[in-house]
PABAKE-940287 format. One record per residue (C-alpha): residue number from 1; chain; x, y, z. Coordinates in steps of 0.25 Angstrom, whole numbers, padded with zeros to 4 digits. Example, Ala and Ser with C-alpha at 12.3 -4.5 7.8 and 13.67 -1.06 7.14 Angstrom:
- 1  A  0049  -0018  0031 $
- 2  A  0055  -0004  0029 $
***
This chain:
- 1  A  -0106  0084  0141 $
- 2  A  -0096  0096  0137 $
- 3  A  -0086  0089  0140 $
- 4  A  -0089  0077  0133 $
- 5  A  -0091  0084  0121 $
- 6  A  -0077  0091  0122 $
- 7  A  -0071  0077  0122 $
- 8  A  -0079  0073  0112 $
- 9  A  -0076  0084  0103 $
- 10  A  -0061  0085  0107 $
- 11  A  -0061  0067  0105 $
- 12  A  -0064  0071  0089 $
- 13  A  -0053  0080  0088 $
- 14  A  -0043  0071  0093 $
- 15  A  -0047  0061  0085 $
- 16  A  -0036  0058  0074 $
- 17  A  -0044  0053  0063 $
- 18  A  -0057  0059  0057 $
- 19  A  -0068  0051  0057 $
- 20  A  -0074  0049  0042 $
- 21  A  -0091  0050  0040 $
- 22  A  -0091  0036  0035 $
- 23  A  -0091  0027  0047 $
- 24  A  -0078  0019  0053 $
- 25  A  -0069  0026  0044 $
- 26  A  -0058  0037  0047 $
- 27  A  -0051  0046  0040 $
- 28  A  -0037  0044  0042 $
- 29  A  -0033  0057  0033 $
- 30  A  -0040  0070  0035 $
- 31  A  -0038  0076  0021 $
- 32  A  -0031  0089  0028 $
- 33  A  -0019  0085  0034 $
- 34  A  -0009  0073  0040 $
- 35  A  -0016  0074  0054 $
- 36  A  -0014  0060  0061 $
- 37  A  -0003  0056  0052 $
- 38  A  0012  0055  0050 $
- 39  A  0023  0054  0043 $
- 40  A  0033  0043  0044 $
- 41  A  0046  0037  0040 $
- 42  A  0050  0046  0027 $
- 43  A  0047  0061  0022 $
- 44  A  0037  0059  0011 $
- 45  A  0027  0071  0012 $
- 46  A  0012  0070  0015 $
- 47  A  0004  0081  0013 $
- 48  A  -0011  0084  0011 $
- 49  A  -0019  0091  0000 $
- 50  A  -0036  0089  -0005 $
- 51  A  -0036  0079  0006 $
- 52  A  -0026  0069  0001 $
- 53  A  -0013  0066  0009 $
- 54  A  -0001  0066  -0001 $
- 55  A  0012  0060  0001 $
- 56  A  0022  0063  -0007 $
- 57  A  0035  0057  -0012 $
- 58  A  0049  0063  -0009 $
- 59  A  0063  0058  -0011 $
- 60  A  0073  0050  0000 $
- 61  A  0061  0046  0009 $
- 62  A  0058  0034  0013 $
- 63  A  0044  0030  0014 $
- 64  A  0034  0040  0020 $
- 65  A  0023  0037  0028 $
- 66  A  0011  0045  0031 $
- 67  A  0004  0037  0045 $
- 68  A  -0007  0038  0053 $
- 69  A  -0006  0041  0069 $
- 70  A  -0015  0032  0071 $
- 71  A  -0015  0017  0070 $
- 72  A  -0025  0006  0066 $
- 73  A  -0028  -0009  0066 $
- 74  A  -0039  -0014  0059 $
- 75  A  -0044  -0003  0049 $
- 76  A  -0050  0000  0035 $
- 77  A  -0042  0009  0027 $
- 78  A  -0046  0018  0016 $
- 79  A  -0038  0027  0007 $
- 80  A  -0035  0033  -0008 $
- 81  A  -0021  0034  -0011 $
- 82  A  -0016  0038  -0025 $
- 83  A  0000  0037  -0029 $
- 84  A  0008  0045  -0040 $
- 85  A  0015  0035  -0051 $
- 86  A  0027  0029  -0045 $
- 87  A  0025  0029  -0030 $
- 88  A  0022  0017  -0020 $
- 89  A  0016  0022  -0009 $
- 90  A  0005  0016  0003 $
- 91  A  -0005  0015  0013 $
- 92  A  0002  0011  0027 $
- 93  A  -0009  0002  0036 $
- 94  A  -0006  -0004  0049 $
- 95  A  0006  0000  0050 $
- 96  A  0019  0006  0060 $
- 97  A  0030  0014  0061 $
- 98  A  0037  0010  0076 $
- 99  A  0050  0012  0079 $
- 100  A  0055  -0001  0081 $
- 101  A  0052  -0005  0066 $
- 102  A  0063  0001  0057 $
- 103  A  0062  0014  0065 $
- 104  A  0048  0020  0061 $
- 105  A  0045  0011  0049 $
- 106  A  0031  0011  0045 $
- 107  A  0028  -0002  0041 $
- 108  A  0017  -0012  0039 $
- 109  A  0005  -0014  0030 $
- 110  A  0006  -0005  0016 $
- 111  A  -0005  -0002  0006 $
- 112  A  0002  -0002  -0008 $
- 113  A  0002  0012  -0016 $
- 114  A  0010  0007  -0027 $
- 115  A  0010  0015  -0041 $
- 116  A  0020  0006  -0047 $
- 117  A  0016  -0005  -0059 $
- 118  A  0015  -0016  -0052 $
- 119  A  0002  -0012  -0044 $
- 120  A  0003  -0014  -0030 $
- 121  A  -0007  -0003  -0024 $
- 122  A  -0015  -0009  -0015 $
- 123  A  -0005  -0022  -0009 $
- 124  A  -0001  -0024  0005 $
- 125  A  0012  -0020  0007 $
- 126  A  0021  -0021  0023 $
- 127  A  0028  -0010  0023 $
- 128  A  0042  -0011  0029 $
- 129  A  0038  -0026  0032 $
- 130  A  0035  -0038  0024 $
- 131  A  0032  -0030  0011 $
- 132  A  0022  -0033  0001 $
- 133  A  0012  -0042  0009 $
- 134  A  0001  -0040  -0005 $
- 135  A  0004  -0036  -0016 $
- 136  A  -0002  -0037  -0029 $
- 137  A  0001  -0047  -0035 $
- 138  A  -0006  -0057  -0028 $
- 139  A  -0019  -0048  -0033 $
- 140  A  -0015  -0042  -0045 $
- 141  A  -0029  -0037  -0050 $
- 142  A  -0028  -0027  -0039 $
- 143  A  -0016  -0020  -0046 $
- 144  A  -0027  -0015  -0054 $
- 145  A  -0036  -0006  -0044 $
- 146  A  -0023  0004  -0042 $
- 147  A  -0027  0017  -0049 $
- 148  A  -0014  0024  -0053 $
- 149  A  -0010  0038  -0048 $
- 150  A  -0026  0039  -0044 $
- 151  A  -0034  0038  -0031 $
- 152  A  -0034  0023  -0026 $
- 153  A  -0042  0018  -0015 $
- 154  A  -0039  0010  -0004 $
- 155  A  -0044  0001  0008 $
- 156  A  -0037  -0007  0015 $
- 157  A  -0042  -0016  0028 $
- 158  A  -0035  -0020  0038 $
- 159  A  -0042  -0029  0048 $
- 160  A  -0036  -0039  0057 $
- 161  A  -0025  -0046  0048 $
- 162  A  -0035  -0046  0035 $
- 163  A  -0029  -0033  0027 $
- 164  A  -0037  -0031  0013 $
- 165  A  -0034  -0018  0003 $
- 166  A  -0042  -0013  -0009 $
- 167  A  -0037  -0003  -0018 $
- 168  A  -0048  0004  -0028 $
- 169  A  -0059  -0008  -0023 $
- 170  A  -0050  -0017  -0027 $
- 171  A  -0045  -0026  -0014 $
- 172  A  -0030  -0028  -0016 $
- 173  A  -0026  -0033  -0003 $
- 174  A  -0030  -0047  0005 $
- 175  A  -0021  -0052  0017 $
- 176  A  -0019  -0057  0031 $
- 177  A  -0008  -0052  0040 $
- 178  A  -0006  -0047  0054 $
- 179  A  0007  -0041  0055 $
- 180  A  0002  -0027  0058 $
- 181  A  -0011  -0026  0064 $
- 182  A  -0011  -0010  0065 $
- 183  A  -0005  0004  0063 $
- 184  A  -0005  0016  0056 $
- 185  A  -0009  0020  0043 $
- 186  A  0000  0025  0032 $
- 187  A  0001  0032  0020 $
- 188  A  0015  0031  0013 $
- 189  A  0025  0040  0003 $
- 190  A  0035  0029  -0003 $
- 191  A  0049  0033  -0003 $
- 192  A  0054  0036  -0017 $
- 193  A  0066  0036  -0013 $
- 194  A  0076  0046  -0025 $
- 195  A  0066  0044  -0035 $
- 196  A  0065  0059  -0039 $
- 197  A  0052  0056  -0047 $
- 198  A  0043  0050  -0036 $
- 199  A  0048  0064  -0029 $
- 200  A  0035  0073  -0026 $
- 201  A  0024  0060  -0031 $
- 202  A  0014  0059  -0021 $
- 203  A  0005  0046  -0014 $
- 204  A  -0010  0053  -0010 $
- 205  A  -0020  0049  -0002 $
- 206  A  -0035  0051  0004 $
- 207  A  -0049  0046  0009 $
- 208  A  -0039  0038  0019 $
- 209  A  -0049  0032  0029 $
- 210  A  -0049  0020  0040 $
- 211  A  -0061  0013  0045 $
- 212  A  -0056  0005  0060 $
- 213  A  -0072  0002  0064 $
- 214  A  -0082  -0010  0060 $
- 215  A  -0070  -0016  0051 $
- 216  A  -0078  -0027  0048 $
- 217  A  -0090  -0020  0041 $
- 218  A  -0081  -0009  0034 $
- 219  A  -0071  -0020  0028 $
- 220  A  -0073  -0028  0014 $
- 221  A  -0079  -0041  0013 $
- 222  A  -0067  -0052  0014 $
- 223  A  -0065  -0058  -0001 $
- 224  A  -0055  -0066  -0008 $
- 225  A  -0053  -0059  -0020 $
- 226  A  -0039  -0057  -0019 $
- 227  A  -0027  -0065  -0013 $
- 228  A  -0028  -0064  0002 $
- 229  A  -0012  -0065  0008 $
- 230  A  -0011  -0070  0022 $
- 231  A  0004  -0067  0031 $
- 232  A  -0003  -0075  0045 $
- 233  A  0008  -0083  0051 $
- 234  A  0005  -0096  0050 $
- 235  A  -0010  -0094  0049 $
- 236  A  -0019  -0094  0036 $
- 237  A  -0033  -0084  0034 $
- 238  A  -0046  -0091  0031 $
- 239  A  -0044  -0088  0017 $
- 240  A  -0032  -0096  0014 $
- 241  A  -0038  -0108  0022 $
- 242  A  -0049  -0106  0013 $
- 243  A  -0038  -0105  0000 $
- 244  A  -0031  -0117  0005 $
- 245  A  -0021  -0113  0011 $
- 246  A  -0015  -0120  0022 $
- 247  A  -0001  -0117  0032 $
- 248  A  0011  -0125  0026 $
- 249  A  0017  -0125  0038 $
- 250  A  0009  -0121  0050 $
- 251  A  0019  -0111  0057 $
- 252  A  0021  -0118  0071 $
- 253  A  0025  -0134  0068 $
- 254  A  0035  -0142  0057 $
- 255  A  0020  -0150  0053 $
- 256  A  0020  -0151  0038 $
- 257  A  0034  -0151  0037 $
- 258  A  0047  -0160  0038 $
- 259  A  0062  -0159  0032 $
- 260  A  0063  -0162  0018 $
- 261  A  0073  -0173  0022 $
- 262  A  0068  -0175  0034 $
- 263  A  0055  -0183  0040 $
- 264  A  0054  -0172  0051 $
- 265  A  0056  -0157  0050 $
- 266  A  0068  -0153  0052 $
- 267  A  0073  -0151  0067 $
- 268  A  0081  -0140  0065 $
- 269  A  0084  -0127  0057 $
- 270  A  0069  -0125  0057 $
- 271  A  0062  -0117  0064 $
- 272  A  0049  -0114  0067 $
- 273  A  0045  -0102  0076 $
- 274  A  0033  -0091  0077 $
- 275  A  0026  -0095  0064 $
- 276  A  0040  -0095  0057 $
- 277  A  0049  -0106  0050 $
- 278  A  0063  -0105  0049 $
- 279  A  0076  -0111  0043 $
- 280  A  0086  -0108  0055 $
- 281  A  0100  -0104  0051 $
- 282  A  0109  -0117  0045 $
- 283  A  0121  -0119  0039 $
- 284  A  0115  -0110  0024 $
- 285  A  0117  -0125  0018 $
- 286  A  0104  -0131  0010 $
- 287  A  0095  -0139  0019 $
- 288  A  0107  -0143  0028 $
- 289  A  0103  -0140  0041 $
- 290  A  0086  -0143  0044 $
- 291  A  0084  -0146  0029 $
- 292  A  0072  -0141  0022 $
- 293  A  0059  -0144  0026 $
- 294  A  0047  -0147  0018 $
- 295  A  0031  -0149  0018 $
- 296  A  0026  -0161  0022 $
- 297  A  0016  -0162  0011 $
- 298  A  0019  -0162  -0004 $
- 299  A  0013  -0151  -0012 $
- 300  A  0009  -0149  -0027 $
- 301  A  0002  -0137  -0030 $
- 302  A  0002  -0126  -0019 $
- 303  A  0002  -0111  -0016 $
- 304  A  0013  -0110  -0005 $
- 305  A  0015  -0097  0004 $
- 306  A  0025  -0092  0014 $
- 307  A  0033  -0083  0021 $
- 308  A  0048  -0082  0021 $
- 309  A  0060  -0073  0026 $
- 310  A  0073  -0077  0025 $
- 311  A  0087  -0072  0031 $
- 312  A  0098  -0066  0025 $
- 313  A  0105  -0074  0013 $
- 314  A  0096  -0085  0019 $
- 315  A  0091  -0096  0007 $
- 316  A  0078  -0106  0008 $
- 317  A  0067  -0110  0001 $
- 318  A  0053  -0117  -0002 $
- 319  A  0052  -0127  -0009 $
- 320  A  0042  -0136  -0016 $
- 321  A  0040  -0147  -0025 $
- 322  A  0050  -0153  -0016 $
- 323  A  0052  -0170  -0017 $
- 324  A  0062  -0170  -0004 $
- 325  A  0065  -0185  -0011 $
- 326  A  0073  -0178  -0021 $
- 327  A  0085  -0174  -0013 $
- 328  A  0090  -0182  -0001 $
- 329  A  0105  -0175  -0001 $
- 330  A  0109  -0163  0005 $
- 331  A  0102  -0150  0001 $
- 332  A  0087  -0146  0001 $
- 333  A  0076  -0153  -0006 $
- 334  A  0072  -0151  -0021 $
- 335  A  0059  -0143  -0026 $
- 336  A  0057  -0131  -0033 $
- 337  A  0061  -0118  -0022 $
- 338  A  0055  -0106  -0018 $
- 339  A  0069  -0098  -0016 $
- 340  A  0071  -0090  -0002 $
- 341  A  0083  -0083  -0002 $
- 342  A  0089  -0070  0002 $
- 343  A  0092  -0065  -0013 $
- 344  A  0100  -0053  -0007 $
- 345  A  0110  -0060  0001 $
- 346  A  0112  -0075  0000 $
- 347  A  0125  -0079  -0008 $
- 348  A  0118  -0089  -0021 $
- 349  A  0104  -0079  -0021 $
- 350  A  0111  -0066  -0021 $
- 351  A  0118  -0069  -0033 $
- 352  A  0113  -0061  -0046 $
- 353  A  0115  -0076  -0055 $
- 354  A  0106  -0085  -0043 $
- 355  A  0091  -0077  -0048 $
- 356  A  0084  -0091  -0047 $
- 357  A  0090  -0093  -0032 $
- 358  A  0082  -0081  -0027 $
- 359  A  0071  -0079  -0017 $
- 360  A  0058  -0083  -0022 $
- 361  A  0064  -0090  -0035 $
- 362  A  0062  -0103  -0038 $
- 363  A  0077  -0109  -0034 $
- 364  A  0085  -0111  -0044 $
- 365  A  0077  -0111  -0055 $
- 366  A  0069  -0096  -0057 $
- 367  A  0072  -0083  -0052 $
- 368  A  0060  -0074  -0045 $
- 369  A  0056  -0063  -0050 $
- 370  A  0044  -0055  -0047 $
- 371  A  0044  -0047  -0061 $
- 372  A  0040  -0060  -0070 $
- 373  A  0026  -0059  -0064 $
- 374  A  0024  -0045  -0059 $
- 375  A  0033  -0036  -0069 $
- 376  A  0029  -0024  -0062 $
- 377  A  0034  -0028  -0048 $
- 378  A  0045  -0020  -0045 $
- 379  A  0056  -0031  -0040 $
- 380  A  0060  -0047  -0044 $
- 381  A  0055  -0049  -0029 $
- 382  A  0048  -0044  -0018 $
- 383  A  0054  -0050  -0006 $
- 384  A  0057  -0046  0010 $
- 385  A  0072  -0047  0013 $
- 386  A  0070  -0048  0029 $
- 387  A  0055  -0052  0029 $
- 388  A  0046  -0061  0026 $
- 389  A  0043  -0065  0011 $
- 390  A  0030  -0074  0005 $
- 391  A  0034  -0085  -0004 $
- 392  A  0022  -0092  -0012 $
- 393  A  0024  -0104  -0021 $
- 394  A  0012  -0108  -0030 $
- 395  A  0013  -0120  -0038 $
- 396  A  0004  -0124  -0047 $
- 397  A  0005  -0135  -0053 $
- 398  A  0019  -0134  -0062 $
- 399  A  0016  -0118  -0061 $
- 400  A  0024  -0113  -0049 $
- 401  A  0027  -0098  -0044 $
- 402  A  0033  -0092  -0033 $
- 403  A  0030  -0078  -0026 $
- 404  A  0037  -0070  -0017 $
- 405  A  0028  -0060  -0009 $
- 406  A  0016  -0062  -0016 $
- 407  A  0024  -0058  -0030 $
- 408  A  0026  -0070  -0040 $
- 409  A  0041  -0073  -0043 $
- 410  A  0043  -0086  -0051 $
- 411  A  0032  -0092  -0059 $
- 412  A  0036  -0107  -0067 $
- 413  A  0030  -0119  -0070 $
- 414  A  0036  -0133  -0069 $
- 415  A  0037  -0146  -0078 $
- 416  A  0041  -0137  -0092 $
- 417  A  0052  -0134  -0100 $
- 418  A  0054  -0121  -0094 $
- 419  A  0054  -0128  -0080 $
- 420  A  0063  -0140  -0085 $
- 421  A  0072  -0129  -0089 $
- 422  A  0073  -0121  -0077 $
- 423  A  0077  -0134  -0069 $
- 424  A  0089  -0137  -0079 $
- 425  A  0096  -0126  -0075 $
- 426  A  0094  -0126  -0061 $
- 427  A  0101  -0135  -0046 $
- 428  A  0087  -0145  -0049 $
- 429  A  0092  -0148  -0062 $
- 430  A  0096  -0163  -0055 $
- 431  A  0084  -0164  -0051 $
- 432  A  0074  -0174  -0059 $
- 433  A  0061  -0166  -0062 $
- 434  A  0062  -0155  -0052 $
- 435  A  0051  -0147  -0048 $
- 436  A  0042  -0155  -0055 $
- 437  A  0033  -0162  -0044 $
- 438  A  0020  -0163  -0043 $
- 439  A  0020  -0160  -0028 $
- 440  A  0031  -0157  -0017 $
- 441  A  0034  -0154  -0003 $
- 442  A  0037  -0140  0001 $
- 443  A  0051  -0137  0006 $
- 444  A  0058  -0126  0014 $
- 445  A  0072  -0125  0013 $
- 446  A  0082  -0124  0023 $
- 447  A  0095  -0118  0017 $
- 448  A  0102  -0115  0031 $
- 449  A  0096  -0101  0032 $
- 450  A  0085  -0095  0039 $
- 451  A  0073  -0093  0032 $
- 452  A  0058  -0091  0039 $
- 453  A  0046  -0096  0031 $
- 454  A  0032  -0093  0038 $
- 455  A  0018  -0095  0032 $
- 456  A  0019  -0106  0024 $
- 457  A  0005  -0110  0018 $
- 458  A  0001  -0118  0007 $
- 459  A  -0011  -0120  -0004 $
- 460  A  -0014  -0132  -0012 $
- 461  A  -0017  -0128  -0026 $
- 462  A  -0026  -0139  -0034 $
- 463  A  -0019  -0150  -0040 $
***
């Protein structure tokens, strides 16, 4: 018996997390000291004082991060965090830092911190990854719950592939995805890089908690109060069956599609492999080599959704409104285009005068530009050089705009003066009445280089 209660007592000690008086949950910071934490990848201090963890700011670092030794899966995770004016900082969840990924980096799923205008606290960030995966823009009544340079409380759920946040009550966060099923737990200093007058400004944090048992009675009801985005290859969530959305293409066969000059899809230059569709190296020639293909089905007014990632100095792009009738010679064929393009480093793009031949522009016609509709964004465009991107499409009926990673970049309407005007000075000028269907087929271009597209899904809007 004596010796049961000797390993008992010495099983306590060892323990490397305190168990709180409220049932499930553990604290995951004592309030004394960084015990069962450390540092990583920059030399941004952290320091404890009243029971709050503090980490602050200093020049040439880059980011900082302050992880837990231990490692989690599903969880509940609660925290306050409060940010001087001018810093971004964040809360790390299920995340890494291996060597065999860019020699320590921690990356995967970030909290947003984010003192800046365009209030972004409290959206889904992948951190040295896929970047933003939920900002708010797609829930801007969210923006609202941040409390500037005052305590701000946060809960986030992560529970199989469903990953929900709140920020202050308010739920900021909905969305599927299953790239990172566990890890460590981090809190994050953000470089500041030179800027002598971030030197010394601080990010704190307290109450920082995780519940890991009886997940099921701990977590929030499921609602559908705010937009729930899904990143499942080749597979929809029960919420979006129940929206309307259905697969545009299913992510295994050529069903639904054909060439847009042919009866058949195309028997080469496409390929199809792991979920993934691609345009194969060709010649860099427009729709030379397979040709384009294009939906089966006509469409007329639609949200369209999918994943991109093209090469370097690569060129495609989606397509719709597209009457494949209208040209039978050589080149692609005609409808209103979603631009994909490598901006940086392909020979027409990269010049300063081609801004409507830019990704996420509508070709030839106008220029993307995520500032028009959220002016306090800090860039024309959010976008992943060597990763994947999300391109949306809603039209509606002669009201179309054009998203790129969940941020609005081109908003116009067809059928007006403005429209007629646009075309006039653009390659469809030749073109009787361009862009001015009723419906369409859905086209993706081949322009002889390689481009992956993945999730491809469509809702039909009322007529």
């Amino acid at each position: 018996m004596k010796c049961l209660s000797f390993l008992y007592i010495f099983s306590i000690i060892c323990l490397p997390l305190r168990v709180t008086s409220e049932e499930n949950w553990t604290e995951l910071f004592n309030g004394k000291n960084l015990n069962d934490w450390r540092v990583l990848n920059g030399t941004a201090k952290y320091e404890v004082k009243d029971g709050i963890l503090r980490g602050i700011s200093v020049l040439h670092t880059p980011n900082t991060f302050l992880a837990t030794e231990q490692e989690f899966s599903d969880f509940i995770l609660e925290y306050e965090a409060r940010l001087d004016s001018g810093l971004n900082s964040g809360v790390q969840a299920r995340s890494k830092s291996v060597p065999e990924f860019r020699n320590g980096r921690v990356h995967g799923y970030q909290v947003e911190l984010d003192a800046s205008p365009r209030g972004w606290s409290g959206g889904l960030y992948d951190e040295a990854g896929r970047g933003l995966l939920y900002n708010l823009e797609c829930n801007p009544k969210a923006k609202s719950a941040y409390k500037p340079e005052d305590w701000n409380h946060f809960r986030i759920e992560m529970i199989a592939t469903h990953i929900r946040v709140w920020m202050n009550g308010m739920q900021t966060v909905d969305m599927i995805d299953d790239k990172m099923t566990s890890g460590f737990v981090a809190l994050q200093v953000h470089s500041i890089n030179n800027d002598t007058m971030k030197a010394g400004k601080s990010v704190q944090f307290r109450n920082i908690r995780i519940c890991t048992k009886n997940l099921d009675k701990q977590s929030k009801p499921i609602t559908e109060d705010i937009p729930q985005i899904c990143y499942l290859l080749s597979e929809l969530t029960e919420r979006e069956k129940k929206e309307g959305w259905r697969l545009l293409w299913d992510g295994n066969t050529t069903n639904g599609w054909r060439g847009a000059k042919l009866d058949q899809f195309p028997t080469k230059e496409w390929k199809i492999e792991d979920g993934i569709l691609s345009v194969i190296k060709g010649t860099g020639a427009e729709s030379e080599f397979g040709g384009d293909i294009i939906t089966v089905d006509k469409y007329r007014n639609f949200e369209l959704e999918l994943d991109f990632k093209y090469t370097e100095a690569a060129k495609s792009g989606i397509k719709y409104f597209v009457d494949p009738e209208l040209n039978k010679g050589k080149g692609s064929a005609i409808g209103c285009e979603y631009q994909i393009v490598d901006d940086e480093n392909h020979t027409v793009a990269s010049k300063p005068e081609n801004v409507t031949h830019r990704l996420a522009s509508l070709y030839d016609l106008i220029p993307a530009d995520a500032l028009y509709y959220a002016p306090n964004e800090s860039t024309h465009k959010r976008y992943n050089k060597d990763n994947w991107n999300r391109a949306k499409i809603i039209v509606n009926g002669y009201h179309v705009e054009h998203f790129l990673n969940g941020i609005k970049v081109v908003d116009y309407t067809r059928r007006n003066q403005m429209w007629h005007a646009f075309v006039a000075k653009s390659k469809y000028a030749k073109w009787p009445n361009f862009g001015e269907p009723d419906e369409g087929h859905i086209l993706l271009q081949d322009h002889g280089d390689v481009v992956y597209y993945k999730n491809l899904k469509i809702k039909k809007l009322t007529d």
